[in-house]
ZAMIMI-830126 format. One record per residue (C-alpha): chain; residue number from 0; x, y, z. Coordinates in pm, 1 decimal, padded with zeros to 6 digits. Last residue first. Example, Ala and Ser with C-alpha at 12.3 -4.5 7.8 and 13.67 -1.06 7.14 Angstrom:
<site kette="A" nr="1" c1="01367.0" c2="-00106.0" c3="00714.0"/>
<site kette="A" nr="0" c1="01230.0" c2="-00450.0" c3="00780.0"/>
This chain:
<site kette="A" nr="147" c1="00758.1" c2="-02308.2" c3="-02957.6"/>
<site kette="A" nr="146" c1="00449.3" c2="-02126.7" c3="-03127.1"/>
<site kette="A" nr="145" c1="00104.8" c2="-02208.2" c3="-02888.0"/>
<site kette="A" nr="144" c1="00085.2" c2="-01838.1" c3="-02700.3"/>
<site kette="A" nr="143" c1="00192.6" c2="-01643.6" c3="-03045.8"/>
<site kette="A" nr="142" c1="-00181.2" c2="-01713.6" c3="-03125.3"/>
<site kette="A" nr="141" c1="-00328.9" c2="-01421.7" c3="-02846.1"/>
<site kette="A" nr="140" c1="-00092.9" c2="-01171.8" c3="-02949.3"/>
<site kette="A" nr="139" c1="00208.1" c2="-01063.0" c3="-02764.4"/>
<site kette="A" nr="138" c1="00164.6" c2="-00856.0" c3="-02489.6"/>
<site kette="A" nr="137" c1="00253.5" c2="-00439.6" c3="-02456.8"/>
<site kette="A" nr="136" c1="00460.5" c2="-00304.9" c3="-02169.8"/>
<site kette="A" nr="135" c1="00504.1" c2="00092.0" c3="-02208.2"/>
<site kette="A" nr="134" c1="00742.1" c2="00319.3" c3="-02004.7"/>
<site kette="A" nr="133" c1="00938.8" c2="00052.7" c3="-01740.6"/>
<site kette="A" nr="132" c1="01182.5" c2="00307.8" c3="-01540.9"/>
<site kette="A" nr="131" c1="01575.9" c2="00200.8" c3="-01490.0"/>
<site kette="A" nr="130" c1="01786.8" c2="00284.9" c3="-01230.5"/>
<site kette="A" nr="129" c1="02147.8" c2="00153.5" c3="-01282.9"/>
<site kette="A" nr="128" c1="02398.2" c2="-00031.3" c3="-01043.5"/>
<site kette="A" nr="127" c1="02744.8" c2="-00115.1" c3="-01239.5"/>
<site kette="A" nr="126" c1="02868.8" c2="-00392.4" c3="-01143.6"/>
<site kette="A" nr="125" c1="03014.7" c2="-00506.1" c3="-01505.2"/>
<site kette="A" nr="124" c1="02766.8" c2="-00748.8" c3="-01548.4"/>
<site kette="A" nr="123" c1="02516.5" c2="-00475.0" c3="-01512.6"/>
<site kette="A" nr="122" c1="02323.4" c2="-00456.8" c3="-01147.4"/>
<site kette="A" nr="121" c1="01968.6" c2="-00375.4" c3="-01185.6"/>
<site kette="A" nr="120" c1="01749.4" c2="-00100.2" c3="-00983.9"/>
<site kette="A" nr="119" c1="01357.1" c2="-00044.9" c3="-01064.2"/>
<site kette="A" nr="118" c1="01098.4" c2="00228.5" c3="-01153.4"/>
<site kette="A" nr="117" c1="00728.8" c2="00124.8" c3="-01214.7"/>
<site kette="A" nr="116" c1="00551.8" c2="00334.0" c3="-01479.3"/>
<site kette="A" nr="115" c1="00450.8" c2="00067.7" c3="-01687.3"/>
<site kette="A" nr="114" c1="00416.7" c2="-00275.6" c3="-01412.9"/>
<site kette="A" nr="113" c1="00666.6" c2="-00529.8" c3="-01322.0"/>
<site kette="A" nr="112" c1="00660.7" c2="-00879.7" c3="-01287.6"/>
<site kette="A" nr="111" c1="00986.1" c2="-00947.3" c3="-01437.0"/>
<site kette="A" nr="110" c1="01183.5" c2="-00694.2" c3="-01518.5"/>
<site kette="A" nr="109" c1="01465.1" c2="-00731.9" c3="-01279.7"/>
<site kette="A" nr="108" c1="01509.1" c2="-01061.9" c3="-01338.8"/>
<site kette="A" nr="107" c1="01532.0" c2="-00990.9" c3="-01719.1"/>
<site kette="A" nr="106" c1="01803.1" c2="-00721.5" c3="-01639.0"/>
<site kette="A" nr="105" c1="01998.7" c2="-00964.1" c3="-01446.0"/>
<site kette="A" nr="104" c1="02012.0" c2="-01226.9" c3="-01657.9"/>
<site kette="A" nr="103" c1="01784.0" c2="-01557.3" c3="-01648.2"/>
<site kette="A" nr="102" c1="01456.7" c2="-01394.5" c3="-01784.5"/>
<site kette="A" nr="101" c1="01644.0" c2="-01393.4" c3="-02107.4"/>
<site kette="A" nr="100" c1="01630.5" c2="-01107.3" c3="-02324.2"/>
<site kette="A" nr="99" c1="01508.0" c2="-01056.9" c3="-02686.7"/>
<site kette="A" nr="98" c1="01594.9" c2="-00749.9" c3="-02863.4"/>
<site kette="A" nr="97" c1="01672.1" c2="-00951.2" c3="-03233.5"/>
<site kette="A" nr="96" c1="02071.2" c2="-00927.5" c3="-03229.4"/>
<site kette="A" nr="95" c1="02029.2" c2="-01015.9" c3="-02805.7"/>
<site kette="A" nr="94" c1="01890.8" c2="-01340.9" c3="-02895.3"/>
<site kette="A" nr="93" c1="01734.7" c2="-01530.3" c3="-02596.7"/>
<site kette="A" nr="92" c1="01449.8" c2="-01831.1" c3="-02731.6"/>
<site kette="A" nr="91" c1="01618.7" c2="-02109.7" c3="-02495.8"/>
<site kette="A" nr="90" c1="01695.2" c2="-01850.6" c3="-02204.3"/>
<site kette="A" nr="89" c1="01307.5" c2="-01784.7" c3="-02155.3"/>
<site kette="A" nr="88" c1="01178.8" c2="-01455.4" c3="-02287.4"/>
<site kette="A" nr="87" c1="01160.3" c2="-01126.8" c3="-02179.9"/>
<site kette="A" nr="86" c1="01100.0" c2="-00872.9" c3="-02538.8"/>
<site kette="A" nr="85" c1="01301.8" c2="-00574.4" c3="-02547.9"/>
<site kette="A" nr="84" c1="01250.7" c2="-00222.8" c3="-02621.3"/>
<site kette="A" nr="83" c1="01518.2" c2="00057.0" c3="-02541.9"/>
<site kette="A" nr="82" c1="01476.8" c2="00448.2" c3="-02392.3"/>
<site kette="A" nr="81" c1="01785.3" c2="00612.0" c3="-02329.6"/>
<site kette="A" nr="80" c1="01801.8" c2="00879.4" c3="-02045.5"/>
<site kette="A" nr="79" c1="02136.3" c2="00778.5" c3="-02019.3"/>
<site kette="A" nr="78" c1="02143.5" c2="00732.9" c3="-01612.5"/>
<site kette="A" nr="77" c1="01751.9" c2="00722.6" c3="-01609.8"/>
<site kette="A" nr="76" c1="01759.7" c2="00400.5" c3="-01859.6"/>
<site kette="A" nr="75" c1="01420.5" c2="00424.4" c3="-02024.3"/>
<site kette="A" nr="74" c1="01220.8" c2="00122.1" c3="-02059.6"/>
<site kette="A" nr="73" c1="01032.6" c2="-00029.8" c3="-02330.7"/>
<site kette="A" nr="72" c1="00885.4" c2="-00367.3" c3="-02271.0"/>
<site kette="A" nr="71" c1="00745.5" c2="-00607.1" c3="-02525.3"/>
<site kette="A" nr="70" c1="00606.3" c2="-00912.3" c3="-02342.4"/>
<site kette="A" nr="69" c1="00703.3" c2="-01239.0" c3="-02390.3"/>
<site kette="A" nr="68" c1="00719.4" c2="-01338.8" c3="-02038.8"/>
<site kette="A" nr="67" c1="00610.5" c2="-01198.5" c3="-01828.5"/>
<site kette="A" nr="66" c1="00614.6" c2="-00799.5" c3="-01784.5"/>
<site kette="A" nr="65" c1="00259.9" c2="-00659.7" c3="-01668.2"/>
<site kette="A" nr="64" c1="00034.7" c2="-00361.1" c3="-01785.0"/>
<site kette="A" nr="63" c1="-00216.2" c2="-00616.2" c3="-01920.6"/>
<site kette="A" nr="62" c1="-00281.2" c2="-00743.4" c3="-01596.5"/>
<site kette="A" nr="61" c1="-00266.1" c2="-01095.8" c3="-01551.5"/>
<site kette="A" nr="60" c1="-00607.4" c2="-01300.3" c3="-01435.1"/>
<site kette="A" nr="59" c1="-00629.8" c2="-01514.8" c3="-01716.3"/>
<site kette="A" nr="58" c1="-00304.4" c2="-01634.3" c3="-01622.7"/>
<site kette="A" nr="57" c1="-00382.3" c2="-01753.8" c3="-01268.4"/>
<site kette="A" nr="56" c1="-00207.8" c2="-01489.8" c3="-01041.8"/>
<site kette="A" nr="55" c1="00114.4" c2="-01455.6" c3="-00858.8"/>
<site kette="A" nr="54" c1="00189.3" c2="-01213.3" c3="-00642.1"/>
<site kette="A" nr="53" c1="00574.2" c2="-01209.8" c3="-00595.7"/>
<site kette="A" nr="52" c1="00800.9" c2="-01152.3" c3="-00285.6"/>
<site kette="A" nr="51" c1="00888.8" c2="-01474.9" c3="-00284.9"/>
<site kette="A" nr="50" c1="00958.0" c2="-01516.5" c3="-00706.3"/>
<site kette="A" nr="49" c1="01150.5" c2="-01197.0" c3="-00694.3"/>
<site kette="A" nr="48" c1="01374.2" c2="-01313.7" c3="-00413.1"/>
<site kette="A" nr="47" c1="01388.2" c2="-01653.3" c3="-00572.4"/>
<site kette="A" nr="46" c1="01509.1" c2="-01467.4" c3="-00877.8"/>
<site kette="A" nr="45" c1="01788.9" c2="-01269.3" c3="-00709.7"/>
<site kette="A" nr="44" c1="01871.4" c2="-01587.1" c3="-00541.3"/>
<site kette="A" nr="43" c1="01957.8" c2="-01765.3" c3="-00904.2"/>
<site kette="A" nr="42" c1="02145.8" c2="-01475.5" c3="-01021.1"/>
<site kette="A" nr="41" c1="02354.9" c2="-01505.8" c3="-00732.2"/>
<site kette="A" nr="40" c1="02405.8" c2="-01868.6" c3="-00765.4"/>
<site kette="A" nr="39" c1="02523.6" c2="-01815.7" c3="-01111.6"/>
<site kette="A" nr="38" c1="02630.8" c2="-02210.9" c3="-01230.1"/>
<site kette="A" nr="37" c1="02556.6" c2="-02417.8" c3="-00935.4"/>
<site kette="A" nr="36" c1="02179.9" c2="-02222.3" c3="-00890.5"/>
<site kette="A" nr="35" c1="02112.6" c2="-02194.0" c3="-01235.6"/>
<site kette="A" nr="34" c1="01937.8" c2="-02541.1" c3="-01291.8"/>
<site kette="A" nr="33" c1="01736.7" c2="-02472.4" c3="-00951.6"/>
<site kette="A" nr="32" c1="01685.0" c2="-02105.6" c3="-01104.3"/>
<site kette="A" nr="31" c1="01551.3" c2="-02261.2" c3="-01438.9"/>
<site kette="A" nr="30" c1="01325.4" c2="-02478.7" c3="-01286.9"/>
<site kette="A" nr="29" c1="01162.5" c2="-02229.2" c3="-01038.7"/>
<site kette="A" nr="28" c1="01049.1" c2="-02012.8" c3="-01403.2"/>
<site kette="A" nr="27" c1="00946.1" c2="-02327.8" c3="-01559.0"/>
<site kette="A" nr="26" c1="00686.1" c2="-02394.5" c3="-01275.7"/>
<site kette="A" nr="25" c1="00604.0" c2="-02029.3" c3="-01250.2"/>
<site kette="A" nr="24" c1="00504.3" c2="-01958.4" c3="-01583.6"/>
<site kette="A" nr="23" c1="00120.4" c2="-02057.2" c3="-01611.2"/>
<site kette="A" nr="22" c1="00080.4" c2="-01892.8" c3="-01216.2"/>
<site kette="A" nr="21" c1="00178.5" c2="-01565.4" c3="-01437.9"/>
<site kette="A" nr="20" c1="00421.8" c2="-01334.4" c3="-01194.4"/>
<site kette="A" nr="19" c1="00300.5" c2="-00990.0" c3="-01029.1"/>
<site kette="A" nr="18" c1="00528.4" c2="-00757.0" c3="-00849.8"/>
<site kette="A" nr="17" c1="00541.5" c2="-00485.7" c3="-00650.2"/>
<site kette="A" nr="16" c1="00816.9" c2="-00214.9" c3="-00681.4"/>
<site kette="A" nr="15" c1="01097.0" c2="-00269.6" c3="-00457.0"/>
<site kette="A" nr="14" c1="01112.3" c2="-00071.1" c3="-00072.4"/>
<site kette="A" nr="13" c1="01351.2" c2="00178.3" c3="-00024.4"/>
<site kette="A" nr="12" c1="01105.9" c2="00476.5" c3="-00003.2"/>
<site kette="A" nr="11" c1="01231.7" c2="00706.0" c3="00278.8"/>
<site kette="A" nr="10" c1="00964.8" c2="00750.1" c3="00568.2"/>
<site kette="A" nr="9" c1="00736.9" c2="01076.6" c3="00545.7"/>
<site kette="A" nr="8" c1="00629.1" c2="01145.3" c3="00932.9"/>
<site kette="A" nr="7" c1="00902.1" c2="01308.6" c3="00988.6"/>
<site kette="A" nr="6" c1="00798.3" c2="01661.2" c3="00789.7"/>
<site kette="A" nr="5" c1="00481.5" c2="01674.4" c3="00899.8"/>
<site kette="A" nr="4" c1="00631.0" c2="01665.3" c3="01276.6"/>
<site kette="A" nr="3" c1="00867.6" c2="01972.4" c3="01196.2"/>
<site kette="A" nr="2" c1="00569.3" c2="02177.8" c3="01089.5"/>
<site kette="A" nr="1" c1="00403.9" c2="02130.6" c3="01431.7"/>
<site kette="A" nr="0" c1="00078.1" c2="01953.4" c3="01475.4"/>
C-alpha cells in the first residue's frame, strides 16, 4: 500500500458527538419543544435533532459522565479559551445570575447528552458559531432528585 493511499483513507470528522438522554426526562423534554415550536421553531428542531439522534437510557442506566439535566458542567470555550460552569435545567428553574441554563437555548441544546471530553458547535444569539469542549460533568446529589 502506497503512502498516498494511507493518507485517503482518513475521512474528515463532521459528524456530532454522541449522545445520551435520561428515558425519566424525555417526556418533559418533547413537551417543551412542541410548546416552543410557534415561538423559536429553530430552537425547537435543533432539539428534535438532538432528541433523534439520541440514545436514550432508563435513568438508572445514565452514565455519570453525562449532561441532563441538573448536572454541573464546565466547559471551555476554544475561541476564548475560557472555562465556565453551569448547571442545565428546565426553563422554569433558569437563572443566568446563579449559572443555571435552560435546556431550551441554544447552549443548553447543545449540551445535552454529552459526555467530558466531547467537543461541540453552538450558535450564540448573535450568530456567532463557537466550539466549545465539555471538561468535567458532575451530578447533583441523590436527594436534590425530589426538590421542585
Amino acid at each position: 500500500m502506497s503512502a498516498q493511499e494511507t493518507n485517503t483513507t482518513k475521512p474528515r470528522r463532521t459528524r456530532s458527538p454522541k449522545i445520551v438522554i435520561n428515558a425519566d426526562e424525555i417526556a418533559h423534554i418533547e413537551g417543551l419543544v412542541e410548546g416552543a415550536a410557534q415561538r423559536n421553531p429553530a430552537l425547537a428542531d435543533r432539539l428534535l435533532d438532538e432528541i433523534g439522534r439520541a440514545r436514550i437510557v432508563p435513568a438508572k442506566k445514565m452514565p455519570a459522565d453525562v449532561v441532563s439535566i441538573g448536572s454541573l458542567v464546565t466547559y471551555r470555550d476554544e475561541s476564548t479559551g475560557a472555562d465556565k460552569t453551569v448547571q442545565l435545567v428546565y426553563p422554569e428553574n433558569a437563572d443566568i445570575a446563579e449559572q443555571r441554563v435552560s435546556i431550551m437555548t441554544p447552549i443548553g441544546v447543545a449540551l445535552l447528552g454529552l459526555t467530558e471530553g466531547a467537543a461541540f458547535f453552538w450558535d450564540t444569539r448573535d450568530n456567532q458559531r463557537r466550539t466549545l469542549t465539555v471538561i468535567r460533568v458532575d451530578q447533583p446529589p441523590a436527594e436534590d432528585d425530589t426538590q421542585p
